[in-house]
VOGU-488353 format. One line per field, with one value per residue (C-alpha): residue number from 1; x, y, z. Coordinates in Angstrom, 1 decimal, m for minus. Example, Ala and Ser with C-alpha at 12.3 -4.5 7.8 and 13.67 -1.06 7.14 Angstrom:
pos: c(1; 2)
xx: c(12.3; 13.7)
yy: c(m4.5; m1.1)
zz: c(7.8; 7.1)
! end
This chain:
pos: c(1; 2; 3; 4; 5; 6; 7; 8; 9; 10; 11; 12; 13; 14; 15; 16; 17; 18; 19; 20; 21; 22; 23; 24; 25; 26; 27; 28; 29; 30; 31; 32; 33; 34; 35; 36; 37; 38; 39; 40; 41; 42; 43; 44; 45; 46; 47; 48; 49; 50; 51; 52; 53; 54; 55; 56; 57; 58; 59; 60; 61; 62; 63; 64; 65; 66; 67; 68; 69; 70; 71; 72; 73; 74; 75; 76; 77; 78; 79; 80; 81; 82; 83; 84; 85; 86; 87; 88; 89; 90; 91; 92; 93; 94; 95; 96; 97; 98; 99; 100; 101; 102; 103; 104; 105; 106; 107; 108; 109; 110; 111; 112; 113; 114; 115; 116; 117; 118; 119; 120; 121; 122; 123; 124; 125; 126; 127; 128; 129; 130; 131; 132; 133; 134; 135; 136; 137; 138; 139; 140; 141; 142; 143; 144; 145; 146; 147; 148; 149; 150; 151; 152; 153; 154; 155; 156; 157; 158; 159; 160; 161; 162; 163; 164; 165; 166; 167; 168; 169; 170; 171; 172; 173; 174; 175; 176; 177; 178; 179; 180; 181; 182; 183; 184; 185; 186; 187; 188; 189; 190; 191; 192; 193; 194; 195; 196; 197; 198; 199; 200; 201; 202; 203; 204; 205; 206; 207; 208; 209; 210; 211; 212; 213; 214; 215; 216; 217; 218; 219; 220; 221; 222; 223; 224; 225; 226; 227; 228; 229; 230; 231; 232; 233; 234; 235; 236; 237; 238; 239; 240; 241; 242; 243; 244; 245; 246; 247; 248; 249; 250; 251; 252; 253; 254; 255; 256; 257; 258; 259; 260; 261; 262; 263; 264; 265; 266; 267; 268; 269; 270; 271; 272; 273; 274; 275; 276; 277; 278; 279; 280; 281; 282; 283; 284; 285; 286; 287; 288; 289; 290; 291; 292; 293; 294; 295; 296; 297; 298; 299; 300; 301; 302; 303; 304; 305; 306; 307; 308; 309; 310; 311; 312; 313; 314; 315; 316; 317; 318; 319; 320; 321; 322; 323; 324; 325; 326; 327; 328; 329; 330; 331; 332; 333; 334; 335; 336; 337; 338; 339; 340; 341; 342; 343; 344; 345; 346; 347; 348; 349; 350; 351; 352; 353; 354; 355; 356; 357; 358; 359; 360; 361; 362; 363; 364; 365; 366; 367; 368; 369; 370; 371; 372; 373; 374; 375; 376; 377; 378; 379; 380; 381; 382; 383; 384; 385; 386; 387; 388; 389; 390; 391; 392; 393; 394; 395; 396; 397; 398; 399; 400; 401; 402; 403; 404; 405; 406; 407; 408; 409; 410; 411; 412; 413; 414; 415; 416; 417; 418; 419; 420; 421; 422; 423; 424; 425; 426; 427; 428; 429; 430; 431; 432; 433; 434; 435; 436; 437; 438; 439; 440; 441; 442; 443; 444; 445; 446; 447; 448; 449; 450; 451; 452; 453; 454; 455; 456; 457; 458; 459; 460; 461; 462; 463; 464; 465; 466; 467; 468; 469; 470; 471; 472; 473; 474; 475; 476; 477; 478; 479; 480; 481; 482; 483; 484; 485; 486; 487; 488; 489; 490; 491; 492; 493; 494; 495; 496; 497; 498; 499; 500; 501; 502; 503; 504; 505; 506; 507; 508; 509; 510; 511; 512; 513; 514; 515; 516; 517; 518; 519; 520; 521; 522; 523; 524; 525; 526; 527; 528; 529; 530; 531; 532; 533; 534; 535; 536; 537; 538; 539; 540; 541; 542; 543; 544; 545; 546; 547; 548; 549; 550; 551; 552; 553; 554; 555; 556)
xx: c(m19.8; m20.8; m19.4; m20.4; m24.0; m23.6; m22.2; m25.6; m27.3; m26.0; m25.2; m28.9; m28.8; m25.3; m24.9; m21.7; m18.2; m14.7; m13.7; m16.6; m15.7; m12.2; m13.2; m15.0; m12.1; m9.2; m5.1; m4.4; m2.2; 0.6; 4.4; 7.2; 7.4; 4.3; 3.0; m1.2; m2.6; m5.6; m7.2; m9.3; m11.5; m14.3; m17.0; m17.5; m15.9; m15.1; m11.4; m8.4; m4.6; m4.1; m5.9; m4.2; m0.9; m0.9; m3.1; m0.5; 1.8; 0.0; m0.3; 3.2; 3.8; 1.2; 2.0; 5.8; 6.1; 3.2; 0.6; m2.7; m4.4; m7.8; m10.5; m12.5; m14.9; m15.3; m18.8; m19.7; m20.5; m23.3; m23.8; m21.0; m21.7; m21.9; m23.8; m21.7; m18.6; m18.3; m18.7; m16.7; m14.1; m14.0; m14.1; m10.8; m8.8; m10.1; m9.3; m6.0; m4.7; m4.6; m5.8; m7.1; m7.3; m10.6; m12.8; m16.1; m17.3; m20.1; m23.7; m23.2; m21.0; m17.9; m15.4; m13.4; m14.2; m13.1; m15.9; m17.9; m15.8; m18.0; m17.8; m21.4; m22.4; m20.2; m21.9; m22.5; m19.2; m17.5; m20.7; m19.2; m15.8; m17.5; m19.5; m15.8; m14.6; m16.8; m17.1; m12.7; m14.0; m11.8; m14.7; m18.0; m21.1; m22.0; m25.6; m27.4; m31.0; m34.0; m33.2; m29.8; m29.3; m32.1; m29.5; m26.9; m28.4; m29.4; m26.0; m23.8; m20.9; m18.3; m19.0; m18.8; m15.7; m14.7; m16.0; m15.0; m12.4; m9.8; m7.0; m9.2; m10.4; m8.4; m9.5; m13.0; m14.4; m11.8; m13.0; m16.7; m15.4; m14.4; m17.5; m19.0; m16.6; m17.9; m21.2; m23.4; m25.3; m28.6; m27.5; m27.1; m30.3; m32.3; m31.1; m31.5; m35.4; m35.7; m34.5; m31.4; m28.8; m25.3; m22.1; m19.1; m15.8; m12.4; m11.5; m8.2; m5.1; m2.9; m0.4; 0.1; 3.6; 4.8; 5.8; 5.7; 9.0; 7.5; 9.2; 7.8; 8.5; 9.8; 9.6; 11.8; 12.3; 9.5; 8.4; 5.0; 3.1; 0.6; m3.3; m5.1; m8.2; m11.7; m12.5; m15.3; m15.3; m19.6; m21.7; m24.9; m26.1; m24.5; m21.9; m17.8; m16.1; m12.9; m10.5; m12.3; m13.7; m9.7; m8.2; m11.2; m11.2; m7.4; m6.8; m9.6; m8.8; m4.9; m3.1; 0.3; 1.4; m1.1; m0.2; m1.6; m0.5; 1.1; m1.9; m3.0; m0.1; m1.4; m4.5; m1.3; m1.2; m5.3; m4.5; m1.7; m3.8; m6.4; m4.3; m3.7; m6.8; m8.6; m5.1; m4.6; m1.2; m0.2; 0.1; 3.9; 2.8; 4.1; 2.8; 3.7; 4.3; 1.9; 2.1; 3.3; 2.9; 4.4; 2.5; 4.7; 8.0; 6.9; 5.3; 2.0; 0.6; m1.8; m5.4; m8.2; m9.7; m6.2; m6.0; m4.2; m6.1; m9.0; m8.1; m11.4; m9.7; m6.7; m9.3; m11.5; m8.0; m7.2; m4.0; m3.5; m3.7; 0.0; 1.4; m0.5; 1.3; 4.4; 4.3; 3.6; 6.4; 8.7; 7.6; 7.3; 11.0; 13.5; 15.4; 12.7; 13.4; 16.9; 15.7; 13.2; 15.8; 17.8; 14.4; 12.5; 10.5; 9.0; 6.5; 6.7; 5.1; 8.2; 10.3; 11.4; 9.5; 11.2; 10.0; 13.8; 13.9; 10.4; 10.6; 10.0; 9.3; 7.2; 7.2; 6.3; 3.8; 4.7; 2.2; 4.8; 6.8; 3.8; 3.1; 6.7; 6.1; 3.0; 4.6; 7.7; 4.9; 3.1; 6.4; 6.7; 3.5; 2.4; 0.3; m2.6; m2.5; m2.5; m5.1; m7.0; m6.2; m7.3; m10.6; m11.8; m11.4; m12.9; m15.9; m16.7; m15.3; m15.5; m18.0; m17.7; m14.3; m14.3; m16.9; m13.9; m11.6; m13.5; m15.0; m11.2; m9.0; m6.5; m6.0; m6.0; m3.0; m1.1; m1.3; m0.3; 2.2; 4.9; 8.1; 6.9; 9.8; 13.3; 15.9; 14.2; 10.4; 8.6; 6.7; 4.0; 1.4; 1.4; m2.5; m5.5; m6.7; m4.1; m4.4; m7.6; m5.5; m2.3; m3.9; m6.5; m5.0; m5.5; m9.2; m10.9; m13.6; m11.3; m8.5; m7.8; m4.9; m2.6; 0.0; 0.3; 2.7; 5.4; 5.0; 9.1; 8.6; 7.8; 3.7; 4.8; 7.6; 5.4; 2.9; 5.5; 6.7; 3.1; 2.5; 5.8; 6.1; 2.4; 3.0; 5.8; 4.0; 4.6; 3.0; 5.0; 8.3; 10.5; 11.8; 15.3; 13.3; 11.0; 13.8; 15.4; 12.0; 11.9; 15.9; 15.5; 12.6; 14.8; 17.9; 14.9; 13.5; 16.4; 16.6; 19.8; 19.7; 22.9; 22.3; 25.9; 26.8; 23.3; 24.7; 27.9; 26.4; 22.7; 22.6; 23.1; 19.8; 15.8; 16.0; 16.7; 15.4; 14.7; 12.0; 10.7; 10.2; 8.5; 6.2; 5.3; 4.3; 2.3; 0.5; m0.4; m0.5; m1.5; 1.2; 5.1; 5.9; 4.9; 6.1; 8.1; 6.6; 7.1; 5.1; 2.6; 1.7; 1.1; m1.1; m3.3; m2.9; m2.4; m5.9; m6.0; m2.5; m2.8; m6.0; m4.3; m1.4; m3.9; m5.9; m2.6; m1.2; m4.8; m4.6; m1.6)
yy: c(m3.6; m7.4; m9.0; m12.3; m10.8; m8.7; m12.6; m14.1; m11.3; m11.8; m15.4; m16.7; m19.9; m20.9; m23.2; m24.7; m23.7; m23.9; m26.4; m28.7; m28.1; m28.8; m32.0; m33.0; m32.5; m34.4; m34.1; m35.6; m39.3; m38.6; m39.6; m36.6; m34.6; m35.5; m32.3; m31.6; m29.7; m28.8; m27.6; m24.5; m23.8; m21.2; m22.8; m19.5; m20.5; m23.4; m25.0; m23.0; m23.7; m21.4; m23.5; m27.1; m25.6; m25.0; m28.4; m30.9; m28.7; m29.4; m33.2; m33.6; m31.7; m34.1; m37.2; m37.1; m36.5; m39.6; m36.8; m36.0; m33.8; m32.8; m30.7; m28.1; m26.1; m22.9; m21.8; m18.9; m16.8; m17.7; m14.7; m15.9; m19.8; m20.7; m23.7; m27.3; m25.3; m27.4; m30.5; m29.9; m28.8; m32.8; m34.3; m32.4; m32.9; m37.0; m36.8; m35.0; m37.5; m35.0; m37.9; m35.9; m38.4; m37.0; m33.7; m33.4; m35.5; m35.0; m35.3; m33.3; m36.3; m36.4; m38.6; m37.9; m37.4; m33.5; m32.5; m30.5; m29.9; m27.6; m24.1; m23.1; m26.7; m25.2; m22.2; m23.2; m24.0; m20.4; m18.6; m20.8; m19.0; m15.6; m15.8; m16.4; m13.5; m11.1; m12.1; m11.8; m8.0; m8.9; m8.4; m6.1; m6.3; m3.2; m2.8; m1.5; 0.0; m0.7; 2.9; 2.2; m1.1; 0.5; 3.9; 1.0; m1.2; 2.1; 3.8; 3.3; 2.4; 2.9; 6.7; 6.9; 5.8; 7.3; 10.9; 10.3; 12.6; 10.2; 13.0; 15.4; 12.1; 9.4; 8.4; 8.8; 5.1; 4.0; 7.4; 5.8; 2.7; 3.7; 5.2; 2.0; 0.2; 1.8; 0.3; m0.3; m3.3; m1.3; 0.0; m3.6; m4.6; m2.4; m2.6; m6.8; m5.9; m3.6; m6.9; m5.0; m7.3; m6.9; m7.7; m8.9; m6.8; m7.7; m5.3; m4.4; m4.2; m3.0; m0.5; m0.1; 1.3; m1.3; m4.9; m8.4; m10.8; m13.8; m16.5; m17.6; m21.2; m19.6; m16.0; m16.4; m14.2; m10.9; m7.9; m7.9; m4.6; m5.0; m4.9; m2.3; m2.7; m3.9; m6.4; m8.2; m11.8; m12.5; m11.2; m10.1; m13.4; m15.6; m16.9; m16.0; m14.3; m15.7; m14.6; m16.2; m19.2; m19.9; m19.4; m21.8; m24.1; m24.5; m24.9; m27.9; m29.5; m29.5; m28.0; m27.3; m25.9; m23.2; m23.1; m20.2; m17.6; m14.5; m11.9; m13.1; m11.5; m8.7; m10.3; m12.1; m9.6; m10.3; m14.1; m13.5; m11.1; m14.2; m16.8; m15.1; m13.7; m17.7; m19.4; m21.0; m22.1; m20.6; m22.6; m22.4; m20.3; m20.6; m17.8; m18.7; m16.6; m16.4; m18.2; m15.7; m15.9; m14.2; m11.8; m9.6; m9.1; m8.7; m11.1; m10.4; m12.7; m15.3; m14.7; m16.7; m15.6; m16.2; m18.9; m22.2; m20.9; m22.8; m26.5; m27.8; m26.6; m29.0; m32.3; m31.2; m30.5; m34.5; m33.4; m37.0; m36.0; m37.1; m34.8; m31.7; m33.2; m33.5; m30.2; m28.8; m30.8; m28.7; m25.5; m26.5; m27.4; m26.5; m30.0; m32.2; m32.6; m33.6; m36.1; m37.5; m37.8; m40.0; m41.9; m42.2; m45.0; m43.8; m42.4; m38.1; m39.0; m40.5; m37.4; m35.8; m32.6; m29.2; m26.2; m24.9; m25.5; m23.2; m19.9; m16.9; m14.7; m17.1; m19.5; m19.0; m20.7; m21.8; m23.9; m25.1; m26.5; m28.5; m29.9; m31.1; m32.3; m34.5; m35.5; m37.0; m38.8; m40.3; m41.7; m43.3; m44.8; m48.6; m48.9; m50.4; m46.9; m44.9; m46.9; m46.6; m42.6; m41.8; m44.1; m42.8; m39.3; m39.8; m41.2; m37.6; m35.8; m37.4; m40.2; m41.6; m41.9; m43.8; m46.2; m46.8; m47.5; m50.1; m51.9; m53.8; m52.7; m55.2; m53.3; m49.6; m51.0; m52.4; m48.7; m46.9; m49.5; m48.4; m46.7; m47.2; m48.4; m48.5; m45.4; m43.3; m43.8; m41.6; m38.4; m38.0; m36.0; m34.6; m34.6; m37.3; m34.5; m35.1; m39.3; m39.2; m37.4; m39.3; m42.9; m41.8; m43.6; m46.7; m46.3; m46.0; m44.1; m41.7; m41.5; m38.5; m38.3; m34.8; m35.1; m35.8; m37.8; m34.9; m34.5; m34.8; m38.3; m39.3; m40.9; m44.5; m45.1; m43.9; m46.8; m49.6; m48.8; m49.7; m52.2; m53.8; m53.5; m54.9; m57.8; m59.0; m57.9; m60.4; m59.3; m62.0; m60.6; m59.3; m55.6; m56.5; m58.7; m55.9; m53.1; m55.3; m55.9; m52.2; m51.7; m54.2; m52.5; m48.5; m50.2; m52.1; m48.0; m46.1; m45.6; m45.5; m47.9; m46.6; m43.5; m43.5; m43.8; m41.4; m38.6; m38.4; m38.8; m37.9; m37.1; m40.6; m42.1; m40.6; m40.3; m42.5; m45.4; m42.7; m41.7; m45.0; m45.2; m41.6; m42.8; m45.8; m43.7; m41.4; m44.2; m45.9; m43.0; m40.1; m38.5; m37.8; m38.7; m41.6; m44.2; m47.3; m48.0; m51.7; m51.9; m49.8; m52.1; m55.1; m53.9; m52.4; m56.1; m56.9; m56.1; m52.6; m51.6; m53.7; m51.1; m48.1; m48.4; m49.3; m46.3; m44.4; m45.5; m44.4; m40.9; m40.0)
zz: c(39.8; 40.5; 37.1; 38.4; 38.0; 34.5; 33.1; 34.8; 33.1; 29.7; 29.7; 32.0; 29.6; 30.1; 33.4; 33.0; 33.2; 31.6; 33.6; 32.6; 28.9; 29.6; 31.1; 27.6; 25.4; 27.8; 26.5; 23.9; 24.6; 21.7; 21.5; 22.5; 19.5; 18.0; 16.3; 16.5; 13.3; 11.4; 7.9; 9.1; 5.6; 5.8; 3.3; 1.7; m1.8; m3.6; m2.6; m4.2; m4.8; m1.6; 0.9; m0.6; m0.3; 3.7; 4.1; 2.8; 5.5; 8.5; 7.1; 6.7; 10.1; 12.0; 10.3; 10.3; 13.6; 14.7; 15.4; 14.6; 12.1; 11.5; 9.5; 11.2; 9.5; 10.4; 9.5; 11.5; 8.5; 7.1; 5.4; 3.1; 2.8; m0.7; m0.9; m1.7; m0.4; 2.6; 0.7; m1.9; 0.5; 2.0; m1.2; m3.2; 0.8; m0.1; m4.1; m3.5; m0.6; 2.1; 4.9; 8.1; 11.2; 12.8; 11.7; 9.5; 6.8; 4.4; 4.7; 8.8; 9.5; 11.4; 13.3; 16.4; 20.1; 19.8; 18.1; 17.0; 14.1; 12.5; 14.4; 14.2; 16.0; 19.1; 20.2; 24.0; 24.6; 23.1; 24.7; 28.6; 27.7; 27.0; 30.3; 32.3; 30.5; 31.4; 34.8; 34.8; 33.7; 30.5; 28.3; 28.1; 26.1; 23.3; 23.4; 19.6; 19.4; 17.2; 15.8; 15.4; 14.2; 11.3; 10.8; 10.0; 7.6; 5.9; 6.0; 2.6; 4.5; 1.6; 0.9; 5.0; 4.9; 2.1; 3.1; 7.0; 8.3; 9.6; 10.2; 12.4; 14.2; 14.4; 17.7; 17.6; 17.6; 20.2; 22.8; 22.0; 22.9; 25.9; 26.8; 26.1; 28.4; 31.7; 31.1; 34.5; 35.4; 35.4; 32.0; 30.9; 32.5; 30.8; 27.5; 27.9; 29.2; 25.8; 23.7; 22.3; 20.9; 21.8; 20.7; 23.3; 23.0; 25.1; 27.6; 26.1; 28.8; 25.5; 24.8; 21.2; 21.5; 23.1; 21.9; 22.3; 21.6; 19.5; 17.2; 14.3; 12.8; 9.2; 9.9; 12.5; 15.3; 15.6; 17.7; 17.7; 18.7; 21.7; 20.5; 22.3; 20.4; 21.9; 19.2; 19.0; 20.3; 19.6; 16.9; 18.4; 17.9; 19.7; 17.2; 17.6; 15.3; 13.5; 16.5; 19.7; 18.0; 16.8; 20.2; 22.1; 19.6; 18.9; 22.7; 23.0; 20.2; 21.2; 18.1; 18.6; 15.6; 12.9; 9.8; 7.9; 5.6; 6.5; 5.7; 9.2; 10.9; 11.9; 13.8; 15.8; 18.7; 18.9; 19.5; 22.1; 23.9; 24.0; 25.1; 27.8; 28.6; 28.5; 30.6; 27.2; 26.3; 23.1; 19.9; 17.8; 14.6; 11.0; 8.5; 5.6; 2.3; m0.2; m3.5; m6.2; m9.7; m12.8; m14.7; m17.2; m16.2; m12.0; m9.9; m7.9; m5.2; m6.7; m6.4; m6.4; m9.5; m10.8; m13.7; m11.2; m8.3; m9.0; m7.7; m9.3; m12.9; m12.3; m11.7; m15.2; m17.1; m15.4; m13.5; m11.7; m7.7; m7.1; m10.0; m8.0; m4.8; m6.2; m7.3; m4.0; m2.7; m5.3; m3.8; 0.0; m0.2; m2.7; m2.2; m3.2; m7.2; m5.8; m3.5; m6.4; m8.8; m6.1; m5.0; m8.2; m7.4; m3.2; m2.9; m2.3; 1.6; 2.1; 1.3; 4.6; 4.4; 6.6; 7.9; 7.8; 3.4; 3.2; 1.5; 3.5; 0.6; m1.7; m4.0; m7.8; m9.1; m13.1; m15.2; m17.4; m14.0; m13.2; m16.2; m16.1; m13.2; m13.9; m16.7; m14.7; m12.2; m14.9; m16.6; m13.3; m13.2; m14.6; m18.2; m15.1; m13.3; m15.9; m17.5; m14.2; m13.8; m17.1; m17.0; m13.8; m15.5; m18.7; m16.6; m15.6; m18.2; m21.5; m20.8; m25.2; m24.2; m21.4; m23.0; m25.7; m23.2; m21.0; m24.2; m24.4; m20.8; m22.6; m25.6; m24.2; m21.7; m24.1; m25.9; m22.6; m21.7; m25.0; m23.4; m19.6; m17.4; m18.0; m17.3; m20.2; m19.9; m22.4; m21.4; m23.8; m22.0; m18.5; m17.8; m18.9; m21.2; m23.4; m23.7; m26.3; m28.5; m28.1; m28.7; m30.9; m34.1; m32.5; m32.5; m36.1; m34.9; m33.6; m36.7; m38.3; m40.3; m39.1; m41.2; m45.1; m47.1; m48.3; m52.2; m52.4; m52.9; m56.2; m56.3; m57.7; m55.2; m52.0; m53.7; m54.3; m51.0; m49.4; m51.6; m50.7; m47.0; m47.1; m48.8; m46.3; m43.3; m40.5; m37.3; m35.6; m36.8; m33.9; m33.9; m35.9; m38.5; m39.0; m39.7; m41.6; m43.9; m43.9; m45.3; m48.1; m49.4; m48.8; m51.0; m53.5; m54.4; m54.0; m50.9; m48.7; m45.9; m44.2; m42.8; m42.8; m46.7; m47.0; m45.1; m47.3; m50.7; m50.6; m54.1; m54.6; m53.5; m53.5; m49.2; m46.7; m44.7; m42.2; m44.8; m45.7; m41.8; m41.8; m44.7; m43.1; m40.0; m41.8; m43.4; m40.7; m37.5; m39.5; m38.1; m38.2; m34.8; m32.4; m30.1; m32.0; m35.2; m34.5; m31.4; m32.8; m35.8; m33.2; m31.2; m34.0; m35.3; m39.1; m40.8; m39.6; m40.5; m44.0; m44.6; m43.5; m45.8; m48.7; m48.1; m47.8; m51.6; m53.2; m51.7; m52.3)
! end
């Protein structure tokens, strides 16, 4: 048969060749070394912990090395799209720092001069491929009737699965495959005049029982069993499916290295088979393992319906986007807390990410290790950017909030800047969720006492001691004048101001200065622990704590 003519036949609209699409996408210019990768997202969910995980991997890959890396979205099943996918897809890569240097933007935009970067903008250029294929005789059209296209929609394909008999038949779609493989041009012909769709299959040279040496970057070395299946490389209309569209576009857009997990390794043998059918030079490969997380005692892979999966739940709960990226940094490689603790103040891009330190059998995902996490990055972070972090939060999630914060930026920083810096910053909350309640007894309209004076202490002595402290209340006292203030009134009620002399004879006094300092707190927090007491009083300033302590005495 004239397969020049079947390709003319199937392919009438499609003048051009490979070698003109070649010409439109030239080599890429890059340093030796210099690795090529991409984000591949299908917009047919919302982004998820999975797909951020291998993103910051080809970023680190790509931008380590002086390469390139870019988005592609791969929208060939529209079926599937959920609508603001793709969009929300750009802006979590954007809010969580993952920088791509050319791909698609929002609002059908993109950048770049390899583009389309959207998979369903390309179809003339996999459909040019297609047509060489078929005219190589390394692919062949399967032809569907009016009648039976209308037999499939109808058939419930789960109970035909279910009640097929797979052990008297194993081989019955691939011997109807091979009928299908011998079609003639006149058989073609006719069925094109009929206006029956098709689908294009590759012409299989396979033998299943025998296999293919291949290297992976972290599984390392891997025998790799030949496909002999006739998949399909275009839906009856005209679009790829995942396989072809990957193996065209990955060669045009000159990736070097895919990162993706390792449920795709049994397509592998599909994407050898073809490389080497198009004359493509194959990519380097890295399947990597899938995130686990505990659940009992056992682990079990994490899903996307599993609570962390969700990345959208990490923004609303305010996980800053470098607490999330230093986390991933913990489970890419196992040396990164090491090289934090010895690099505290660079930033986690500098941190000299390796394929070689990734796990081949998973890493665990644990809540309780992020929040550690985050709450390490914000310790590191200036009272100005976590005033800025929690703002630009708040103005999304908890707009009243927000309002109180940008009515005095002064004041709020002041409140966020107690313990920051020095070798033991404090690490009060690990995600802007948790700052409203933290500084809300600085605010009156947000003060609600949580803890209540302990009835130990006798009612006229919790009342002198107000009334006391009150009356020598210097706001401009420093933090030695203040204790000071605050031991002469402990000895003046019977209180010991030596913790010292207390602990050997606390029979001798009604508490400690340690308690005059916890009633004070109460008074004026509303709660038993809080940054330095000092500090605290002068940025609520002298009229506000004066009032709390007086409205202290009369409830008690």
């Amino acid at each position: 048969m004239d397969y020049n003519k079947l390709a003319e036949l199937l392919f009438p609209h499609i003048t051009g060749s490979p070698e003109d699409i070649e010409a439109r996408f030239p080599r890429r210019n890059l340093p030796e070394g210099a690795k090529v990768t991409r984000i591949a997202p299908s917009p047919t969910g919302f982004m998820h912990f999975g797909t951020l995980f291998p993103a910051r991997i080809a970023e680190r890959l790509a931008h380590q090395s002086d390469g390139v890396f870019y988005l592609r979205i791969e929208d060939t099943d529209s079926k599937r799209e959920v609508k603001g996918a793709e969009k929300d897809i750009i802006e979590t890569l954007a809010y969580y720092q993952i920088h791509f240097d050319e791909g698609a933007l929002a609002d059908e935009k993109e950048f770049g001069i390899y583009g389309p970067y959207r998979q369903s903008q390309r179809g003339e250029i996999y459909q040019t491929f297609a047509k060489q294929l078929v005219r190589e005789r390394k692919a062949y059209p399967c032809f569907t009737t009016e009648e039976e296209l209308e037999a499939l929609h109808a058939t419930d394909k789960k109970a035909e699965i279910k009640n097929k008999d797979w052990h008297n038949n194993p081989d019955t779609e691939k011997e109807e495959i091979k009928k299908l493989r011998n079609i003639t041009y006149e058989e073609a012909e006719e069925q094109i005049k009929k206006g029956n769709p098709f689908v294009l299959r590759i012409l299989s040279d396979g033998d299943n029982e025998k296999k293919t040496p291949f290297v992976d970057l972290i599984k390392g070395k891997l025998e790799v069993p030949e496909n002999d299946e006739d998949f399909v490389l275009l839906k009856s209309d005209g679009i790829p499916t995942y396989h072809f569209a990957h193996a065209v576009d990955d060669h045009l857009m000159g990736t070097t290295h895919v990162i993706r997990g390792e449920e795709w390794l049994p397509s592998l043998a599909k994407h050898i088979m073809l490389f080497r059918y198009l004359n493509f030079k194959l990519p380097k490969y890295m399947h990597i393992a899938q995130l686990m997380k505990m659940e009992g005692n056992s682990k079990k892979k994490l899903s996307k319906r599993d609570n962390g999966a969700a990345v959208s739940d990490y923004r609303e709960n305010g996980y800053p986007p470098v607490s999330v990226n230093e986390y991933v940094m913990t489970l890419l490689n196992s040396n990164f807390e090491e090289w934090r603790m010895a690099n505290p103040d660079k930033s986690y891009l500098d941190f000299p990410f390796s394929i070689k330190k990734m796990s081949t059998s998973g890493a665990l995902f644990d809540f309780d290790k992020l929040n550690d996490v985050s709450k390490n990055a914000i310790s590191r972070m200036t009272a100005d950017e976590v005033y800025e972090g929690v703002t630009e939060w708040a103005d999304e999630y908890d707009k009243d909030f927000a309002e109180l914060l940008e009515t005095n930026p002064e004041y709020a920083k002041r409140i966020l800047a107690m313990g920051r810096g020095g070798k033991k910053p404090r690490k009060d909350f690990a995600v802007w969720k948790d700052v409203k309640p933290y500084m809300s007894y600085f605010y009156d309209s947000l003060f609600e006492a949580e803890a209540e004076i302990p009835t130990q202490f006798a009612r006229e002595d919790v009342k002198n001691i107000f009334t006391e402290f009150a009356a020598n209340y210097d706001e401009n006292d420093d933090n030695g004048v203040w204790f000071d203030k605050v031991k002469a009134i402990s000895e003046k009620y019977g209180f010991a101001s030596d913790m010292k002399e207390y602990k050997a004879n606390p029979e001798n006094f009604k508490g400690s200065v340690a308690d005059v300092s916890m009633l004070l707190r109460i008074a004026v927090t509303g709660r038993t622990n809080s940054p330095d007491m000092h500090e605290i009083m002068r940025i609520l300033g002298k009229e506000r704590v004066l009032s709390r302590l007086e409205k202290a005495a009369n409830a008690f």
